[in-house]
N, CA and C atoms of all chains as a GROMACS GRO file, in nm:
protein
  477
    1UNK      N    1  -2.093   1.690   1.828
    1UNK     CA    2  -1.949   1.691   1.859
    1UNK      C    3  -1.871   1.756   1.745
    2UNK      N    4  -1.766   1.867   1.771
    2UNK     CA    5  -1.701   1.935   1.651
    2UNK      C    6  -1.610   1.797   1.599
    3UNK      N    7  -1.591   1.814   1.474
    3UNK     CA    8  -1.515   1.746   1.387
    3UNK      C    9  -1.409   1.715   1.391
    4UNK      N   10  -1.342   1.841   1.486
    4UNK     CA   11  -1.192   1.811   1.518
    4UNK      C   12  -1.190   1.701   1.610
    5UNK      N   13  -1.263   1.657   1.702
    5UNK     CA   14  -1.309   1.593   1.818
    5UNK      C   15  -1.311   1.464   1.754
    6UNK      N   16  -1.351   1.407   1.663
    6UNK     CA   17  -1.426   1.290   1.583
    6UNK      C   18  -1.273   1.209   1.624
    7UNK      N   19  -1.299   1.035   1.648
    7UNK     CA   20  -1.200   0.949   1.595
    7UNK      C   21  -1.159   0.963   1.468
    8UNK      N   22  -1.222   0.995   1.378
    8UNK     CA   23  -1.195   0.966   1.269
    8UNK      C   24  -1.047   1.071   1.172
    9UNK      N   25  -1.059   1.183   1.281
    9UNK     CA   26  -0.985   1.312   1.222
    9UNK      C   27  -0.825   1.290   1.348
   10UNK      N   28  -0.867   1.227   1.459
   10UNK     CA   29  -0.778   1.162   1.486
   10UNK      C   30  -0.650   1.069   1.412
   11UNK      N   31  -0.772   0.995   1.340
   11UNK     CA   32  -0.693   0.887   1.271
   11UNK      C   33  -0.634   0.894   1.183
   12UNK      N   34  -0.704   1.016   1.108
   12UNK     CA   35  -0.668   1.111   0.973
   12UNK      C   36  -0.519   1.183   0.992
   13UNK      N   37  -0.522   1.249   1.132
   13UNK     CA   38  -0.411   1.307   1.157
   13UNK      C   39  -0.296   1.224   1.143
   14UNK      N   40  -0.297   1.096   1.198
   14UNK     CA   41  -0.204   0.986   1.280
   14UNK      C   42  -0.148   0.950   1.127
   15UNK      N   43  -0.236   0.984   1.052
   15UNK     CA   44  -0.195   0.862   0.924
   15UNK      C   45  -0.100   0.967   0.854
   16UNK      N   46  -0.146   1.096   0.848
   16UNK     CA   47  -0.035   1.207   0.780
   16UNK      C   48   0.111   1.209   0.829
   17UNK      N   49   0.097   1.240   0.999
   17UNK     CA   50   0.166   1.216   1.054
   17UNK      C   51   0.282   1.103   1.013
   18UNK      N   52   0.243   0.953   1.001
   18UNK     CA   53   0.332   0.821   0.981
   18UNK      C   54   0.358   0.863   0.851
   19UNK      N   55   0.288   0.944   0.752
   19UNK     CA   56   0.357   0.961   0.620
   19UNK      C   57   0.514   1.067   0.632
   20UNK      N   58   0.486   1.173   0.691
   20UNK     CA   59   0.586   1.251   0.708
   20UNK      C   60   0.680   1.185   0.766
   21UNK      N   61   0.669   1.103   0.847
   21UNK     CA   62   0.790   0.990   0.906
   21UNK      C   63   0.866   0.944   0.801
   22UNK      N   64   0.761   0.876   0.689
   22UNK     CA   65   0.827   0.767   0.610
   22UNK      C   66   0.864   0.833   0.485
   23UNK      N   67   0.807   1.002   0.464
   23UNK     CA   68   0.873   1.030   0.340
   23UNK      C   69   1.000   1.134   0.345
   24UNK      N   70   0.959   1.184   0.457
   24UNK     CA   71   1.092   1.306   0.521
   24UNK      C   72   1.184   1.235   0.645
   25UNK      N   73   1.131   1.082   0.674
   25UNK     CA   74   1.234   1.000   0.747
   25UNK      C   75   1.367   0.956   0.713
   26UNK      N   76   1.222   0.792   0.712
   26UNK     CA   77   1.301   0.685   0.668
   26UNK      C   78   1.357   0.695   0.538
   27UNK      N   79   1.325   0.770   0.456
   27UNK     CA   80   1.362   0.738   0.325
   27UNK      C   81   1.476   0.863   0.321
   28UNK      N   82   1.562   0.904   0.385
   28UNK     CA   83   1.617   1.005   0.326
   28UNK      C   84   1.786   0.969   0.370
   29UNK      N   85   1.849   0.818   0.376
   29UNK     CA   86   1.955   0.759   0.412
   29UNK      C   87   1.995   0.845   0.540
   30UNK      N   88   1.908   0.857   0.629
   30UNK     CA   89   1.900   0.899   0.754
   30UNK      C   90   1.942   0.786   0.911
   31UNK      N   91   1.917   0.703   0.795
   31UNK     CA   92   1.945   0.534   0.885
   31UNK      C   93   2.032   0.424   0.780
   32UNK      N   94   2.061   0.283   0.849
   32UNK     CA   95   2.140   0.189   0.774
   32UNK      C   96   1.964   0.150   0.696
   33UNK      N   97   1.981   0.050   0.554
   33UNK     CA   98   1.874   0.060   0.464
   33UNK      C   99   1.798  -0.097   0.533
   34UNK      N  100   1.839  -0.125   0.616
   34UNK     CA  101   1.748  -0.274   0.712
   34UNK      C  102   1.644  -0.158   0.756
   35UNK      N  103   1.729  -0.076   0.860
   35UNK     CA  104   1.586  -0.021   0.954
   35UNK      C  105   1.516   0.111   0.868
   36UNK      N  106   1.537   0.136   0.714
   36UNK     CA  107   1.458   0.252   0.663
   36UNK      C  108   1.355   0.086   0.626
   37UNK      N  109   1.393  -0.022   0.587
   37UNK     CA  110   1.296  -0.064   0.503
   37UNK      C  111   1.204  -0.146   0.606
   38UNK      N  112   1.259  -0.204   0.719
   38UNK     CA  113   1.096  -0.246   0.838
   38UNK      C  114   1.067  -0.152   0.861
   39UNK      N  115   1.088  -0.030   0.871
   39UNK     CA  116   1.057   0.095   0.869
   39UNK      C  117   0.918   0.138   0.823
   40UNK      N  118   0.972   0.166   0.663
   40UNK     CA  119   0.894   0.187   0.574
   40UNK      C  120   0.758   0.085   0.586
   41UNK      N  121   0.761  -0.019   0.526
   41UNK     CA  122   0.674  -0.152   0.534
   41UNK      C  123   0.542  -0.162   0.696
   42UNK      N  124   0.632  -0.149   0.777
   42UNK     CA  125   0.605  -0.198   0.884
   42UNK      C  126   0.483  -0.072   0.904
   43UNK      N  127   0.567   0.079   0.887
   43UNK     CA  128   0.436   0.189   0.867
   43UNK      C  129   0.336   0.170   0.751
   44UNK      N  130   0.376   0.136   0.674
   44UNK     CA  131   0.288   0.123   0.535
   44UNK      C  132   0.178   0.003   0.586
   45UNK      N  133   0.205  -0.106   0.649
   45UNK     CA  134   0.137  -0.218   0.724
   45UNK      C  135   0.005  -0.168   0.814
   46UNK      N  136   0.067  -0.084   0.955
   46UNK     CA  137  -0.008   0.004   1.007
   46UNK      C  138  -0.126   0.085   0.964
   47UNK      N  139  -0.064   0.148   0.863
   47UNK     CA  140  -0.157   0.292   0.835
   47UNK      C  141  -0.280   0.204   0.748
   48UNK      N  142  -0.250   0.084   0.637
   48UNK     CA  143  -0.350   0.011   0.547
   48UNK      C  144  -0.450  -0.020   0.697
   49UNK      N  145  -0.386  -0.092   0.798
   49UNK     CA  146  -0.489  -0.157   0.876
   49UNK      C  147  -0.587  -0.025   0.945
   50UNK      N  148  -0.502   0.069   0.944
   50UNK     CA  149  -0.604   0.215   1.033
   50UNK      C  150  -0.730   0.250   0.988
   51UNK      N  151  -0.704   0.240   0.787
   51UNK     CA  152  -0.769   0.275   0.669
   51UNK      C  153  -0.871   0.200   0.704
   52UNK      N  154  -0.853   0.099   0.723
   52UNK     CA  155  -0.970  -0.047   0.685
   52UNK      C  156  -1.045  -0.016   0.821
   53UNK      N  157  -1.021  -0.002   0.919
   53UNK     CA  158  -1.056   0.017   1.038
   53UNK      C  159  -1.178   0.115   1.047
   54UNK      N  160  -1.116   0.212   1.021
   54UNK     CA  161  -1.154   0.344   1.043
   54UNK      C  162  -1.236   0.396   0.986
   55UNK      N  163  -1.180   0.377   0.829
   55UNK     CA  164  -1.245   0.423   0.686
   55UNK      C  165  -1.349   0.358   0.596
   56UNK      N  166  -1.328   0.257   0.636
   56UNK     CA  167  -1.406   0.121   0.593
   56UNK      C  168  -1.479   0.038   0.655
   57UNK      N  169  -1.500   0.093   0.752
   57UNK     CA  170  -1.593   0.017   0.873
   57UNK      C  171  -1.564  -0.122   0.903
   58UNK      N  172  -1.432  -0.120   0.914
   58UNK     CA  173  -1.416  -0.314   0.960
   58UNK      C  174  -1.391  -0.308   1.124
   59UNK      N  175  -1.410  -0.194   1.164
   59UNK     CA  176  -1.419  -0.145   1.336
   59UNK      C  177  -1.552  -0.276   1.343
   60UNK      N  178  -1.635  -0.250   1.243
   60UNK     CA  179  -1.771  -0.308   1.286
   60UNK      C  180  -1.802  -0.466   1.227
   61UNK      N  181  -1.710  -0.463   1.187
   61UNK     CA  182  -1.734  -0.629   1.104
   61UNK      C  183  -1.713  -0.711   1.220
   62UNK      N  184  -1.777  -0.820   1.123
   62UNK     CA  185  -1.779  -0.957   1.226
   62UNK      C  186  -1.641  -1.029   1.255
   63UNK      N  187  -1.584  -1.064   1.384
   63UNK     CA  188  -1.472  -1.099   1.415
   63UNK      C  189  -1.377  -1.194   1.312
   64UNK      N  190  -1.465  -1.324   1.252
   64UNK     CA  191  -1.442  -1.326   1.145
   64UNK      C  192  -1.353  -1.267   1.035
   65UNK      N  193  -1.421  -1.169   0.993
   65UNK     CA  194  -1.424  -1.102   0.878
   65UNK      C  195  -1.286  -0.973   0.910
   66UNK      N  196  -1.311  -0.946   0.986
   66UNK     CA  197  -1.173  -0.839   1.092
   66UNK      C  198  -1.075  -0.922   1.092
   67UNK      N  199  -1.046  -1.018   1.131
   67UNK     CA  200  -0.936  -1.132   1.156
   67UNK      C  201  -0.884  -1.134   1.003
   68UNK      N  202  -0.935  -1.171   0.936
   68UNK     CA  203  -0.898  -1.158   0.782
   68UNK      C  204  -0.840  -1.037   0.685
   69UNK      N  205  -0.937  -0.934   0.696
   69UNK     CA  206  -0.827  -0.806   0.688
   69UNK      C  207  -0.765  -0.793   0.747
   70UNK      N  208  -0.765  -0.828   0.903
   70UNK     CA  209  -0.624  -0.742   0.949
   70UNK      C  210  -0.530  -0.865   0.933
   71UNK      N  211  -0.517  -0.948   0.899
   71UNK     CA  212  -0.399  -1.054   0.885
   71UNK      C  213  -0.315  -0.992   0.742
   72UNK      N  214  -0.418  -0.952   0.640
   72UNK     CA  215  -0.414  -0.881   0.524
   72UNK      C  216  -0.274  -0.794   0.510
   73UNK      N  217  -0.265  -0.733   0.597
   73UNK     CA  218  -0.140  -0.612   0.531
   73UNK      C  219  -0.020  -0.674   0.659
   74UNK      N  220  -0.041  -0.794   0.730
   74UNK     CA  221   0.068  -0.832   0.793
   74UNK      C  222   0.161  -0.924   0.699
   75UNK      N  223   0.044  -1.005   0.629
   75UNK     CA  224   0.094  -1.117   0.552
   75UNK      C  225   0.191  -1.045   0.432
   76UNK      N  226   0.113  -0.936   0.378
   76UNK     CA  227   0.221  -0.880   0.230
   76UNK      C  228   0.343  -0.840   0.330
   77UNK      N  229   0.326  -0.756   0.422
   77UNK     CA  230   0.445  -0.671   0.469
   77UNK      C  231   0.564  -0.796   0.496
   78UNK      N  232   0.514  -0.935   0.560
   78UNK     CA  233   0.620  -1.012   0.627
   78UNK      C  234   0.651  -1.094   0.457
   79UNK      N  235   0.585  -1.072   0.380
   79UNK     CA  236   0.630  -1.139   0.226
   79UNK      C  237   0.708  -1.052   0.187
   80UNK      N  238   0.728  -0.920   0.204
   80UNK     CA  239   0.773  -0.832   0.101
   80UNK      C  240   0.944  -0.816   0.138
   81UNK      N  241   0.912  -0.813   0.304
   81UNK     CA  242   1.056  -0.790   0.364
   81UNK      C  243   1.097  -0.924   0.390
   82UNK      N  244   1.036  -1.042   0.347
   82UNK     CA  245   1.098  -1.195   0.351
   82UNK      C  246   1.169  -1.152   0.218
   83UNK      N  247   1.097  -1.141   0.107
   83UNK     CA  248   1.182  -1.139  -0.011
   83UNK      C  249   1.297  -0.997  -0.049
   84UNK      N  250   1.300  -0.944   0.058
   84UNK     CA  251   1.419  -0.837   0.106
   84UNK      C  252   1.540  -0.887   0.141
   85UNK      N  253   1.530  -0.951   0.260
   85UNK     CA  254   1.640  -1.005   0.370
   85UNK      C  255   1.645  -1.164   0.304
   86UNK      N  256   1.582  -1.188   0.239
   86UNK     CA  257   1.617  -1.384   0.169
   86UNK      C  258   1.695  -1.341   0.076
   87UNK      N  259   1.717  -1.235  -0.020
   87UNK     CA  260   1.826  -1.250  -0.153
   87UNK      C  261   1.887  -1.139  -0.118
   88UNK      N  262   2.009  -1.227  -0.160
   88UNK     CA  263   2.171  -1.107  -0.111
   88UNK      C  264   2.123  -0.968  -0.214
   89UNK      N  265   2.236  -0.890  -0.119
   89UNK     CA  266   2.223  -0.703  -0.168
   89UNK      C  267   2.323  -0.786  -0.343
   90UNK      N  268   2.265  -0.702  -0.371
   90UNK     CA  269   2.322  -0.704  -0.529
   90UNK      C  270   2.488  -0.624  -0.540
   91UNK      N  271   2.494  -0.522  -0.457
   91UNK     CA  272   2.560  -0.421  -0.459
   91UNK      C  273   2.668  -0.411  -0.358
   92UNK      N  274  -2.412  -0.421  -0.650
   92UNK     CA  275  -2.352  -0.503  -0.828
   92UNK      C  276  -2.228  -0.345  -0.844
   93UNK      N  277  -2.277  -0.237  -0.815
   93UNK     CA  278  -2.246  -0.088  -0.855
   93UNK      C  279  -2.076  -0.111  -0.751
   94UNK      N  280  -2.074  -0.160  -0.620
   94UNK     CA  281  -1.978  -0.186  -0.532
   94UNK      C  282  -1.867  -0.285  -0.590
   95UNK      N  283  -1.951  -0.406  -0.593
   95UNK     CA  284  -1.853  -0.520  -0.662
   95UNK      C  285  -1.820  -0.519  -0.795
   96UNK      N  286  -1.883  -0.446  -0.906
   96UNK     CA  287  -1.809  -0.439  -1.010
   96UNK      C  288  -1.666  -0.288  -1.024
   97UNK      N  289  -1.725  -0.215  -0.959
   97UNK     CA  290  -1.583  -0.148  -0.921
   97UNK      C  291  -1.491  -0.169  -0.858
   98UNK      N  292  -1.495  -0.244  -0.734
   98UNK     CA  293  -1.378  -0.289  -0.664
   98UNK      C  294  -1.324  -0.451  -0.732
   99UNK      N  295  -1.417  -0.526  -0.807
   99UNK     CA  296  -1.406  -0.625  -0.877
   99UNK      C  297  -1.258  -0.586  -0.992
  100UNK      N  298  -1.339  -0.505  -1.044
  100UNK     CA  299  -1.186  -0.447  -1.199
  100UNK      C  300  -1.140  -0.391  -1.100
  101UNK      N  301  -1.112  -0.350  -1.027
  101UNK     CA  302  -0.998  -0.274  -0.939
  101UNK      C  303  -0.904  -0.386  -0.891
  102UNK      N  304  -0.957  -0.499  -0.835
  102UNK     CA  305  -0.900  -0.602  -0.794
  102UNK      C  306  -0.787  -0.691  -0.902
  103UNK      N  307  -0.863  -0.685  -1.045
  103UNK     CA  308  -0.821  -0.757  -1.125
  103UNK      C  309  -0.710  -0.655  -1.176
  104UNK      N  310  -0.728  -0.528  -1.176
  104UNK     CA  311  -0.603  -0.439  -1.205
  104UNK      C  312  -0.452  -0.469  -1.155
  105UNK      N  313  -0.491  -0.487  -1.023
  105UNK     CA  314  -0.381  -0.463  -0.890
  105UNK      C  315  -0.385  -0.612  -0.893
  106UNK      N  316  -0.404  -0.765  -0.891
  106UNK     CA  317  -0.344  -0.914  -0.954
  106UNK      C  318  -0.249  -0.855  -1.064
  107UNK      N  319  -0.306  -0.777  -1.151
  107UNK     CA  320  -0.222  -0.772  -1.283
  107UNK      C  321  -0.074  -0.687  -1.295
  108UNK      N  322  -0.109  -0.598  -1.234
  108UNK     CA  323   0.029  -0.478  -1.183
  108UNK      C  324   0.086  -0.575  -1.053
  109UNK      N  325   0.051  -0.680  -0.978
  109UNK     CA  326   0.141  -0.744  -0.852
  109UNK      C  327   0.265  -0.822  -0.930
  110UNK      N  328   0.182  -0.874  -1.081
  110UNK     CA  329   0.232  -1.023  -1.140
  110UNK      C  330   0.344  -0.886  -1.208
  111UNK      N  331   0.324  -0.806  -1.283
  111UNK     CA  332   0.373  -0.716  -1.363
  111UNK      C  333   0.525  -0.700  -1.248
  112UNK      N  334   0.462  -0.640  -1.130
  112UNK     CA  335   0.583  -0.591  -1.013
  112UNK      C  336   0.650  -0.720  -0.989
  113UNK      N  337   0.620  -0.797  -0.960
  113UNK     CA  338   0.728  -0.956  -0.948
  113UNK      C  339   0.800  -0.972  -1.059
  114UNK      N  340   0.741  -0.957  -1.182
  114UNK     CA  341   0.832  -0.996  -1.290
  114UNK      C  342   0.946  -0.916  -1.307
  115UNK      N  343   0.906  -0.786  -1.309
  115UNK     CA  344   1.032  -0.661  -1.286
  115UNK      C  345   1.110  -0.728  -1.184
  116UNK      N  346   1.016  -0.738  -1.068
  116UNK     CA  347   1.142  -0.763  -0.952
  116UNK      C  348   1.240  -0.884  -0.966
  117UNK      N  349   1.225  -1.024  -1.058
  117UNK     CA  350   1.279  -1.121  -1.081
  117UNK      C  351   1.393  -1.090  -1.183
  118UNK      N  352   1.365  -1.000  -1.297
  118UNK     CA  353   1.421  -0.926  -1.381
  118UNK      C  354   1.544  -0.849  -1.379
  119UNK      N  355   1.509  -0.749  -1.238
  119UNK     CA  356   1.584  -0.662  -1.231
  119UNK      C  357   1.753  -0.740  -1.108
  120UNK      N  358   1.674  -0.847  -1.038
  120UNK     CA  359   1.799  -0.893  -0.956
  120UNK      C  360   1.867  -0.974  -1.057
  121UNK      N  361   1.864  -1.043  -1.218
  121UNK     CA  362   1.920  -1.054  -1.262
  121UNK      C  363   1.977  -0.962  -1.375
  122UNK      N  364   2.003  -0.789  -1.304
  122UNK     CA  365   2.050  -0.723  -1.394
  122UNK      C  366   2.005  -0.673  -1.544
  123UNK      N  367   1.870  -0.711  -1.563
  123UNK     CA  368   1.806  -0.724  -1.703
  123UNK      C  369   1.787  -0.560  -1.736
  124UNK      N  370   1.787  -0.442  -1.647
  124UNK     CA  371   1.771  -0.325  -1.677
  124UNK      C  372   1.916  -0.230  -1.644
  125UNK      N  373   1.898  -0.117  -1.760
  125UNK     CA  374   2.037  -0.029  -1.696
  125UNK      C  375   1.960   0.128  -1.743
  126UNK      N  376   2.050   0.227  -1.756
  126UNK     CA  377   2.017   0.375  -1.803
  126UNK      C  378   1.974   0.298  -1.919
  127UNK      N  379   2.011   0.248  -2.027
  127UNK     CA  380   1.974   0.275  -2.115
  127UNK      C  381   1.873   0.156  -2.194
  128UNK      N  382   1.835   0.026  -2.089
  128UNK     CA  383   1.761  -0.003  -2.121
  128UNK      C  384   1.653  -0.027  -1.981
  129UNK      N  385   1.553   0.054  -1.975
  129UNK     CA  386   1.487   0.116  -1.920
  129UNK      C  387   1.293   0.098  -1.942
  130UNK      N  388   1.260   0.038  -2.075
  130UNK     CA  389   1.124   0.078  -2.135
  130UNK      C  390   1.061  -0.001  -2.070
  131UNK      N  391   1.069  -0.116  -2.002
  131UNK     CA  392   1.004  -0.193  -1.906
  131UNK      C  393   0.967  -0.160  -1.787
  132UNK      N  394   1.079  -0.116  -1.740
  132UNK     CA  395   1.045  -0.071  -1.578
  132UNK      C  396   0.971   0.066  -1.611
  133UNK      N  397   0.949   0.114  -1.668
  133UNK     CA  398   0.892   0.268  -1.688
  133UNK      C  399   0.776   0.257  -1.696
  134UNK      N  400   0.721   0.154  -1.823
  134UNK     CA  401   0.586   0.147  -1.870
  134UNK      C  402   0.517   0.053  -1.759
  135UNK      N  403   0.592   0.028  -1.687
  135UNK     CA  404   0.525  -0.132  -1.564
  135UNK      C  405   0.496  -0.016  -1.406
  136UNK      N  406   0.565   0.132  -1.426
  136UNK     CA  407   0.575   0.166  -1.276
  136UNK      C  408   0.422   0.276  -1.339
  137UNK      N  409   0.457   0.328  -1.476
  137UNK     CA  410   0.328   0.404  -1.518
  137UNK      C  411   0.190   0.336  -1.467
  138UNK      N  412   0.173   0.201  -1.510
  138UNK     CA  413   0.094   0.108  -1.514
  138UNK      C  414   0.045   0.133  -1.397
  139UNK      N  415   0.169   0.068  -1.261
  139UNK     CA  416   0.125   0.086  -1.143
  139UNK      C  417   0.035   0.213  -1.078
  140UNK      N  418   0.107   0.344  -1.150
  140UNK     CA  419   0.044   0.444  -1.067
  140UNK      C  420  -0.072   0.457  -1.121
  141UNK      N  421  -0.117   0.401  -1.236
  141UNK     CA  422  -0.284   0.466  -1.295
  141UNK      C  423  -0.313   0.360  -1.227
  142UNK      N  424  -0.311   0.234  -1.164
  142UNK     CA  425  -0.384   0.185  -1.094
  142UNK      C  426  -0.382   0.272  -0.915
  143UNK      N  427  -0.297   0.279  -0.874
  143UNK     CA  428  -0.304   0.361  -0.781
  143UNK      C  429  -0.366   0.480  -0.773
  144UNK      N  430  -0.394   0.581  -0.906
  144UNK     CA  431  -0.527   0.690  -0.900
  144UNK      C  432  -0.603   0.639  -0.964
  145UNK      N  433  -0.657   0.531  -0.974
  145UNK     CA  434  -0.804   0.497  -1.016
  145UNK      C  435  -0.853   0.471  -0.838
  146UNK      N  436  -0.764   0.406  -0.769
  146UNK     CA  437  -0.808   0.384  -0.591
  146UNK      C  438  -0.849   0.503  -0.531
  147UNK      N  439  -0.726   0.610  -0.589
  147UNK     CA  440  -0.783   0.790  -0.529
  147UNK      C  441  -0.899   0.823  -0.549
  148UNK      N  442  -0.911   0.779  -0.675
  148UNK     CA  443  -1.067   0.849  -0.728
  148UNK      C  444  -1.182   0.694  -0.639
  149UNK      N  445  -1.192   0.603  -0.641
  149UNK     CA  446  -1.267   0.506  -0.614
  149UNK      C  447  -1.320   0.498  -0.484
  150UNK      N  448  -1.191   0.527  -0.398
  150UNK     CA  449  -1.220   0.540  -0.234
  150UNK      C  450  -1.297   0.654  -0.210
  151UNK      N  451  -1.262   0.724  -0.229
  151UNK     CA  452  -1.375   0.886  -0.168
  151UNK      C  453  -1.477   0.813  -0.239
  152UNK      N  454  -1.512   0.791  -0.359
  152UNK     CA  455  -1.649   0.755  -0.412
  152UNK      C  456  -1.737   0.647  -0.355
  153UNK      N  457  -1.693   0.569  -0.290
  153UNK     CA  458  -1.731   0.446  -0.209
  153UNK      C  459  -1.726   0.447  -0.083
  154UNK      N  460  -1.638   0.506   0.002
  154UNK     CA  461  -1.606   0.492   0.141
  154UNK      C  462  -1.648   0.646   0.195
  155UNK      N  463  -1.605   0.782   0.108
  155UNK     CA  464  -1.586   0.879   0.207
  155UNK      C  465  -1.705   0.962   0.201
  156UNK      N  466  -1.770   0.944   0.058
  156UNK     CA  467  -1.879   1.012   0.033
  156UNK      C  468  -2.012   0.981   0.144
  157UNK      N  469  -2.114   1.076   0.139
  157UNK     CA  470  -2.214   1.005   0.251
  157UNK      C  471  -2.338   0.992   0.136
  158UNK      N  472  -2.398   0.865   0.137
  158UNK     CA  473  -2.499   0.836   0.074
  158UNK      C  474  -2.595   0.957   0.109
  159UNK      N  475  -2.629   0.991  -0.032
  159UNK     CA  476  -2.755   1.110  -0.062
  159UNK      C  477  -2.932   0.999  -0.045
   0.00000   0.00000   0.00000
């Protein structure tokens, strides 16, 4: 099967792709700074779990063990934007 | 041993740059940095990124490469 064909160059694509979102997007005060930052996070969340998936063979791990990484980049993302939206804007 | 002692100090890097990033972040909502005092957040974001290209270099070496 050619290479271009592979899941994996798929996934490769998808992940460049969500970067150009989040660096020529969200981040360019293109939006109010709530929806650049679930934004940001929420892609940054995504693309870690694609990595692990994809790149790291947890496609193949034991359900277990999958359940645990992928809880992994939900838990920081909902910590990071808890400690976002819990303390007032400074400014 | 070759797996877990690299991702092992990698691990203990990134605990150390998380505690480093909280402290800035506790720091900075009480105003503790401005232009001109600055040497903290600089040497703590440096910190961060050599841990972030030691991962560049670590991942291809572990994950992308194909065992010879």
């Amino acid at each position: 099967m050619s290479v271009l064909r592979e899941r994996v160059t798929m996934v490769w694509l998808g992940l460049v792709v969500l970067t150009c979102v989040t660096t020529w997007g969200l981040s360019k005060d293109l939006f109010i700074p709530a929806v650049g930052v679930i934004g940001i996070f929420s892609i940054a969340a995504i693309k870690v779990s694609y990595v692990m998936l994809d790149f790291m063979e947890l496609r193949y791990a034991p359900i277990p063990v999958r359940s645990a990484f992928q809880a992994w980049p939900v838990i920081v993302a909902a910590m990071i934007l808890g400690f976002w939206f819990a303390t007032p804007s400074l400014t | 041993m070759w797996y877990f002692t690299l991702t092992g100090i990698h691990l203990l890097h990134v605990v150390f740059g998380t505690s480093l990033l909280s402290y800035l972040w506790v720091r900075s909502r009480r105003r503790a940095y401005n232009s001109l005092q600055r040497v903290v957040p600089e040497c703590v974001a440096s910190y961060w990124h050599l841990v972030d290209l030691l991962w560049i270099v670590i991942f291809p070496l572990l994950y992308l490469q194909k065992a010879a």
